[in-house]
C-alpha positions as CSV (number, residue, x, y, z in Angstrom):
1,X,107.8,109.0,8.4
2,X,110.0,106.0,8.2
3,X,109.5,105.6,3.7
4,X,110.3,109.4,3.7
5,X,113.3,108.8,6.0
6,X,114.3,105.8,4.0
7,X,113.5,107.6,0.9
8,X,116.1,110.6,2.4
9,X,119.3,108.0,2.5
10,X,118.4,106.2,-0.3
11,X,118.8,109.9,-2.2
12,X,122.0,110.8,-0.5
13,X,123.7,107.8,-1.4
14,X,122.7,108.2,-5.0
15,X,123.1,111.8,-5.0
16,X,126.7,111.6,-3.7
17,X,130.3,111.7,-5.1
18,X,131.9,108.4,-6.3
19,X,135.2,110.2,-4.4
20,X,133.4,109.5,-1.1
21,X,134.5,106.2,0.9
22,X,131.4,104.4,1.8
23,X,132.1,104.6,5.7
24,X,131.7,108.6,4.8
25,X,128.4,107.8,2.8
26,X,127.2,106.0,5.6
27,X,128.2,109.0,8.3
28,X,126.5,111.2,6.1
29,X,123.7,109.1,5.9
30,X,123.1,108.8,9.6
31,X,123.7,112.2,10.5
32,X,121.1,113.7,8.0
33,X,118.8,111.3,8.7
34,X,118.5,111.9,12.5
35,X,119.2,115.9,12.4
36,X,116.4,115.1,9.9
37,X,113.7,113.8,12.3
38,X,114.6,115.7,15.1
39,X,114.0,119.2,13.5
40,X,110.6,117.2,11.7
41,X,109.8,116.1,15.3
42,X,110.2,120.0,16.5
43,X,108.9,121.4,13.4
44,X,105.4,119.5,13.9
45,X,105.4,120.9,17.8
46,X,105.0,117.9,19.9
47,X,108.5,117.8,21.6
48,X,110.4,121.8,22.2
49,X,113.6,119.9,21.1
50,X,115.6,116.6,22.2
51,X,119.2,114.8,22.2
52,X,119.8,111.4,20.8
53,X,122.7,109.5,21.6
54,X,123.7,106.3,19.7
55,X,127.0,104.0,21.4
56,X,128.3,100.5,21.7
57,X,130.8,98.7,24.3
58,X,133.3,101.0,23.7
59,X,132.0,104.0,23.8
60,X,129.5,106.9,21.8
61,X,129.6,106.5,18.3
62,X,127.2,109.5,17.3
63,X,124.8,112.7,18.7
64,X,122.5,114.6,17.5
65,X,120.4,117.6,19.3
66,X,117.8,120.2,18.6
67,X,116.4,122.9,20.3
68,X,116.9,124.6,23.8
69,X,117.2,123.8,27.7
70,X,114.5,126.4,28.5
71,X,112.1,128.7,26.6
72,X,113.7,132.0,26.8
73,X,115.8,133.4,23.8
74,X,118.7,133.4,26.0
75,X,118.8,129.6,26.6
76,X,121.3,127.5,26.1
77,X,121.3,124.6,23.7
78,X,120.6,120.9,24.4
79,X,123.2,119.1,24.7
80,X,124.5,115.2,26.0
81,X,125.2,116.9,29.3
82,X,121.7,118.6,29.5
83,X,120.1,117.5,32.2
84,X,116.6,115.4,31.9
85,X,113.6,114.4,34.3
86,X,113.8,110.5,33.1
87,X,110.2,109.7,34.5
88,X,110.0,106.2,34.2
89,X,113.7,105.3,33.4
90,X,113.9,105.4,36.7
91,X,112.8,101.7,37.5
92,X,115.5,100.5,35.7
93,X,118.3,103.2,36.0
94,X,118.0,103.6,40.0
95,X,115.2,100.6,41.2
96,X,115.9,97.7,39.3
97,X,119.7,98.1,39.4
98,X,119.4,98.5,43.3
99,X,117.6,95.9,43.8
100,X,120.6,93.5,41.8
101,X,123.0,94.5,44.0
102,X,121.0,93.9,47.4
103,X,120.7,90.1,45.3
104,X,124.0,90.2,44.6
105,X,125.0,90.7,47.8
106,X,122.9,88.0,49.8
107,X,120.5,90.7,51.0
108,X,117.2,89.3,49.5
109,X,116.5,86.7,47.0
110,X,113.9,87.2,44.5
111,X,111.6,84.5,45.5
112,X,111.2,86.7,48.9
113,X,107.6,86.7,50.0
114,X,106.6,90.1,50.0
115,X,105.7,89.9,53.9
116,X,109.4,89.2,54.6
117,X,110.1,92.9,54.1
118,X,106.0,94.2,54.8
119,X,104.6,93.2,57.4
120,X,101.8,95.4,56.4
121,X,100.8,92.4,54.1
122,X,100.4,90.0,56.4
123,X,97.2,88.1,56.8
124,X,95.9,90.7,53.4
125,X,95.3,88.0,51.5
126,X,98.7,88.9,48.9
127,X,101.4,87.0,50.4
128,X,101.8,84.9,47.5
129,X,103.9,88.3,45.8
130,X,107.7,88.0,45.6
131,X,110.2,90.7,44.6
132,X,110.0,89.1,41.3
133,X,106.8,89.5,41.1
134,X,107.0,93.2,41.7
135,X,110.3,93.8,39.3
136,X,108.0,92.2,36.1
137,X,104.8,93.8,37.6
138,X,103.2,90.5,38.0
139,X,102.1,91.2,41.5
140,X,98.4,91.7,40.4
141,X,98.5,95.5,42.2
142,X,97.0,98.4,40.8
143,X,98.2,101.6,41.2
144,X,95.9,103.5,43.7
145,X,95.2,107.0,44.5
146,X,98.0,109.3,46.8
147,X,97.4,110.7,50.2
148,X,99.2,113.7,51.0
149,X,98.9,112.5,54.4
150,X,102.0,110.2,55.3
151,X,101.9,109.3,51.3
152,X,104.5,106.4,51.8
153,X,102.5,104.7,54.7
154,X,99.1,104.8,53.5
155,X,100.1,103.8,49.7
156,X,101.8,100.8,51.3
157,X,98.7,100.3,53.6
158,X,96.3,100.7,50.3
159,X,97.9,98.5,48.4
160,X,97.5,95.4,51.3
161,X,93.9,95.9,51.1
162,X,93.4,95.4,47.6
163,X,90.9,92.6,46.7
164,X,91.2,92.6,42.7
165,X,91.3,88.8,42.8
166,X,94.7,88.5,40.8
167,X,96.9,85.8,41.4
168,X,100.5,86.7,41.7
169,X,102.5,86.0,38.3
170,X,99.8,85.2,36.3
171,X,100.0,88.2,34.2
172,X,101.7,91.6,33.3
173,X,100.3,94.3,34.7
174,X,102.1,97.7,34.7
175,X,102.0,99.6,37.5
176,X,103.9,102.2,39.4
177,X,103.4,101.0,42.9
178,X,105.2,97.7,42.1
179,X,108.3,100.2,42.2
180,X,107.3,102.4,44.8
181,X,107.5,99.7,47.1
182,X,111.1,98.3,45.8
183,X,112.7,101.6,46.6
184,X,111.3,101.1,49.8
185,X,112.5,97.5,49.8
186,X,115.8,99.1,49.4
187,X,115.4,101.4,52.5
188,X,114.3,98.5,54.9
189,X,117.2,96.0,53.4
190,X,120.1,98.3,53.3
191,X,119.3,101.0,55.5
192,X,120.1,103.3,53.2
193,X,117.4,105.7,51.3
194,X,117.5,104.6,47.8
195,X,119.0,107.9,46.1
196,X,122.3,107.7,48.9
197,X,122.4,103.5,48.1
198,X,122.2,104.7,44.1
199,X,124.8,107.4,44.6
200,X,127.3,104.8,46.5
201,X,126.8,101.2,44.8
202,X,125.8,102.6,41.3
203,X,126.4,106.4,40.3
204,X,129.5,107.0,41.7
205,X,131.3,103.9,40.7
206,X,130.0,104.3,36.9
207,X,131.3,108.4,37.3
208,X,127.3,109.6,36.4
209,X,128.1,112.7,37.9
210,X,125.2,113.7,36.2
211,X,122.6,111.3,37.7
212,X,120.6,112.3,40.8
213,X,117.5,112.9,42.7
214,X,116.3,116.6,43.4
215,X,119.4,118.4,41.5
216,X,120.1,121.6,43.4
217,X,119.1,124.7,42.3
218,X,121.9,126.0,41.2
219,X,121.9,122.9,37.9
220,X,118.6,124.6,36.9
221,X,120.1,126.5,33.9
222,X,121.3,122.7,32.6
223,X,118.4,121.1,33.4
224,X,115.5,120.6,30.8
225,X,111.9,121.3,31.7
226,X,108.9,119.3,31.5
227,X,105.4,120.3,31.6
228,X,102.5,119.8,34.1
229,X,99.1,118.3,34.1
230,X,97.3,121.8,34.6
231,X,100.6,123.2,31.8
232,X,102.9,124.3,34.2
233,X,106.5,124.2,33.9
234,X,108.6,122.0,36.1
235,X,112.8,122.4,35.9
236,X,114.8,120.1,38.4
237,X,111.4,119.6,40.1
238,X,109.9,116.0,38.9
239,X,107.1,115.8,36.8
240,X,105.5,113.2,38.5
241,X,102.8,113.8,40.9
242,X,102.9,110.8,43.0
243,X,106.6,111.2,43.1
244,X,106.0,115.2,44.2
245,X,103.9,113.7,46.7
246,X,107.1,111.1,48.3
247,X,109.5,114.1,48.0
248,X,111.1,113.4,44.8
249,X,112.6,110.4,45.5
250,X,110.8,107.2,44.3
251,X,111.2,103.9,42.8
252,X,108.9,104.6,39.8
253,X,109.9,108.2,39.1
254,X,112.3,110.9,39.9
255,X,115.6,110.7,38.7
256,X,117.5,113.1,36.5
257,X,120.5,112.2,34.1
258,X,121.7,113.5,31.0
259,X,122.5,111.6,27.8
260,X,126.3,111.3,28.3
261,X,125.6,109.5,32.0
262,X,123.1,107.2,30.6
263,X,125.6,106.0,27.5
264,X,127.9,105.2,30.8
265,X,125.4,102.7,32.3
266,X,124.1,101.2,28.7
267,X,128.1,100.7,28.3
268,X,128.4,98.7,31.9
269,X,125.6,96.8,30.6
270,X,127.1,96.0,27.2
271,X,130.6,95.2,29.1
272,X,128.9,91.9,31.1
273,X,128.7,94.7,34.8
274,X,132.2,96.1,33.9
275,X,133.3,99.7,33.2
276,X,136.8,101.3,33.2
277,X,138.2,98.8,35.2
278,X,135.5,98.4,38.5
279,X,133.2,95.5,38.3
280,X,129.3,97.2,39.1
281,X,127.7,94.3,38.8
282,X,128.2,91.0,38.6
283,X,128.2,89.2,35.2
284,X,125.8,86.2,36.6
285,X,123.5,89.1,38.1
286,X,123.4,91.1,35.2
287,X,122.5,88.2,32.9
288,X,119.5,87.4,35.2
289,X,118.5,90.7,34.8
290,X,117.9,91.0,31.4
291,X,116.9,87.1,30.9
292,X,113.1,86.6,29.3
293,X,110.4,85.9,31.4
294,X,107.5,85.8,29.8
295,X,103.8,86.6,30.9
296,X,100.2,87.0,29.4
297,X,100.5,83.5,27.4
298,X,103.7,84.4,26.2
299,X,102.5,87.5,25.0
300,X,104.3,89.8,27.1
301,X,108.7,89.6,27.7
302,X,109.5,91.6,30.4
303,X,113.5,91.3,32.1
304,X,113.6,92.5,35.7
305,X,112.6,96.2,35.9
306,X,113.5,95.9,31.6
307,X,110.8,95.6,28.9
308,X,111.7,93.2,26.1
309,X,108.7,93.1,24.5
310,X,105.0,94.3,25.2
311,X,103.2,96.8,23.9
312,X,105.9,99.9,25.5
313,X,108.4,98.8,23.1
314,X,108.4,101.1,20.7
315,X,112.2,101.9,21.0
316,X,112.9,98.8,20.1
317,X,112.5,99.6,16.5
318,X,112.7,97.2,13.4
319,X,116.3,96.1,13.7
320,X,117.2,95.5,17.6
321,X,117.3,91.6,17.9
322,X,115.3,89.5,20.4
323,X,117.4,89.7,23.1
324,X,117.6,93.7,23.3
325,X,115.9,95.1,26.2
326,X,115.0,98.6,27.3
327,X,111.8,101.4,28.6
328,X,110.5,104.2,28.2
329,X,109.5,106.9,30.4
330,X,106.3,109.2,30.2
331,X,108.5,112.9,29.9
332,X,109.8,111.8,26.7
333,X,112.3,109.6,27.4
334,X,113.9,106.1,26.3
335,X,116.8,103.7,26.3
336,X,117.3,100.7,24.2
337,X,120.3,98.3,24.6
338,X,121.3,95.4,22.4
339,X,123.7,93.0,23.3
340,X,123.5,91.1,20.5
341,X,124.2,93.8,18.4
342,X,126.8,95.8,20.8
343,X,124.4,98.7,20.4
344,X,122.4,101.3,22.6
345,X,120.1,104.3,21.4
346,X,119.1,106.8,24.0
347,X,116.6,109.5,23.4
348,X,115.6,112.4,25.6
349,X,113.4,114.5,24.3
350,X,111.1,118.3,25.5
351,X,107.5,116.3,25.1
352,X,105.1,118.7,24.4
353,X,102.0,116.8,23.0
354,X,101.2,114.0,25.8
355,X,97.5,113.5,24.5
356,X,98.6,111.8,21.1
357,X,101.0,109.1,22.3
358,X,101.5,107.7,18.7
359,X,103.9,110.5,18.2
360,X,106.7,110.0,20.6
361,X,106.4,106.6,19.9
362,X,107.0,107.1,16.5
363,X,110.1,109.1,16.9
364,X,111.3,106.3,19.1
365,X,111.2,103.6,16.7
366,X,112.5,105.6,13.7
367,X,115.3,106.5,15.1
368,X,116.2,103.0,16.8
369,X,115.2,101.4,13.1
370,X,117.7,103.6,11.6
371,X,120.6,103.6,14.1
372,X,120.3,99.5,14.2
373,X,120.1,99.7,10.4
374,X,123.2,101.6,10.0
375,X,124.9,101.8,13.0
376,X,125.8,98.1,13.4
377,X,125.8,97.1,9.5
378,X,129.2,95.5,8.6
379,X,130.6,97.0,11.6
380,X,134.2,95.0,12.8
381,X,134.0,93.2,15.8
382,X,135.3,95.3,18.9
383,X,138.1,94.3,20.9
384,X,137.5,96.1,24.1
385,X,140.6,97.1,26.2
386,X,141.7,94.3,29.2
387,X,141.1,97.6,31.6
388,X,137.3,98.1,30.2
């Protein structure tokens, strides 16, 4: 796909008027191109439809969006308000985030011993984890099998026993429990659940009006659905089983957001913590954040909660530089942010075909490649406002 879509701008820059400026070429080019993919990507059946969203420190510079919210003809169409199940975008839109400002504010420290906040791992034989351990998921845990008994409990209890002989911070290891028990780190550190400490400390500062845990019923007709295991349709309840099981709210999975509130938090990032004038985080926190640490013989880059490179970072593309840092998440979704670049590319997408990964990974890097191809090519350096 990505010589046909090079082939396609190539064509409309030959093809076009001499009367055209090139900034207009170059418009023209990137809408095409992405309206282009998007209606391939619908056209070959493995997402229903999706909304991309390209931006920088100042702001959205471009959308695009195919298909509907739902599957009747009377559906609306998506949109950069629609709203999504993120999945996985969770850890570092909610989790991660969380988890900064409980460092920022004194709180915890990352080199915390796991038993300073469980004393269900005492004497288990893991008391070598830290917090940073489970925000790279180096803690050596595996994820393990739900009980719908007391789910939060016996997961934390499961997860002591665990003899897999893995030594804390030796290597990457993704796993979901690594977050499930950072949203409850945020419970027992705060004192608040971690979808009220999100709302106050994160959301509502950054405006995401559109960012939450179990939306209300009444959002369903802007919410996009996802599809089940066993093909049924969820809308504003989360795909995730295990997150089902904890009542929707999790560190790993559960959170809902639309484009538009996303581009907000990839601009606070891009502004050093900073947006429309109230500081979210700090700069010195949000650079340790997103600072390499690498894992697996250097194989593996992970930031905290962020992936930077290892083999999820297919958003990343061709033209994101080193330091760019983002994630995926399994409904289709992903985020990619580039400070280096002053550039973001979100994409939310109806995933239809979850046997055949290779797809939706595709569709991922394509767009990124062409966004950072075009998007930040000879583009002026930004003065952002003294307010911003």
């Amino acid at each position: 796909m990505r010589s046909i879509c090079t082939l396609f701008i190539i064509g409309l820059f030959l093809c076009a008027s001499p009367l055209f400026a090139a900034d207009e070429l170059l418009d023209a080019g990137r809408a095409a191109t992405i309206d282009y993919m998007l209606d391939r990507a619908v056209s070959q059946g493995f997402i229903g439809g999706g909304v991309v969203l390209v931006g920088n420190r100042a702001g959205v510079t471009y959308t695009a969006s195919r298909g509907k919210v739902g599957f009747s003809p009377d559906s609306g169409a998506l949109n950069e308000r629609t709203i999504f199940d993120i999945a996985s975008l969770t850890k570092v839109v909610a989790t991660a985030p969380a988890i900064m400002k409980l460092l920022e504010d004194g709180r915890i420290t990352l080199l915390d011993p796991l038993t300073r906040w469980f004393p269900e791992f005492e004497d288990s034989g893991r008391e070598d984890i830290t917090i940073l351990n489970l925000l790279t998921h180096t803690s050596g845990l595996n994820d393990i099998a739900f009980s719908s008994a007391e789910p939060l409990n016996t997961t934390i209890h499961r997860a002591a026993l665990q003899k897999n002989g893995r030594i804390a911070g030796s290597r990457f290891l993704y796993a979901d429990i690594n977050f499930i028990l950072l949203s409850e780190l945020v419970q027992r550190a705060s004192g608040m659940s971690l979808d009220r400490y999100c709302r106050e400390e994160l959301f509502g500062p950054l405006g995401m009006a559109d960012t939450m845990f179990l939306p209300p019923l009444e959002l369903a007709g802007s919410i996009a659905p996802t599809i089940g295991t066993a093909n049924e349709i969820f809308t504003g309840i989360v795909q995730d089983e295990n997150a089902r099981h904890l009542g929707g709210i999790a560190g790993h999975a559960g959170l809902f957001s639309s484009a538009s509130d996303l581009s907000r938090y990839a601009q606070m990032i891009l502004n050093n913590g900073r947006l429309h004038g109230s500081q979210v985080l700090e700069e010195r926190v949000l650079e340790q954040m997103t600072a390499p640490y690498f894992y697996s013989n250097g194989t593996v880059v992970r930031g905290l909660g962020w992936d930077i490179h290892s083999p999820f970072s297919s958003p990343r593309g061709n033209f994101f530089s080193e330091m760019s840092f983002g994630h995926t998440g399994y409904s289709g979704s992903s985020i990619w942010i580039d400070p280096q670049r002053d550039l973001f590319v979100i994409l939310l997408t109806v995933r239809f075909n979850y046997r055949d990964p290779r797809q939706i990974n595709r569709l991922r890097s394509d767009i990124s490649s062409i966004a950072a191809s075009v998007f930040s090519h000879n583009r002026e350096t930004i003065k952002v406002p003294e307010n911003m």
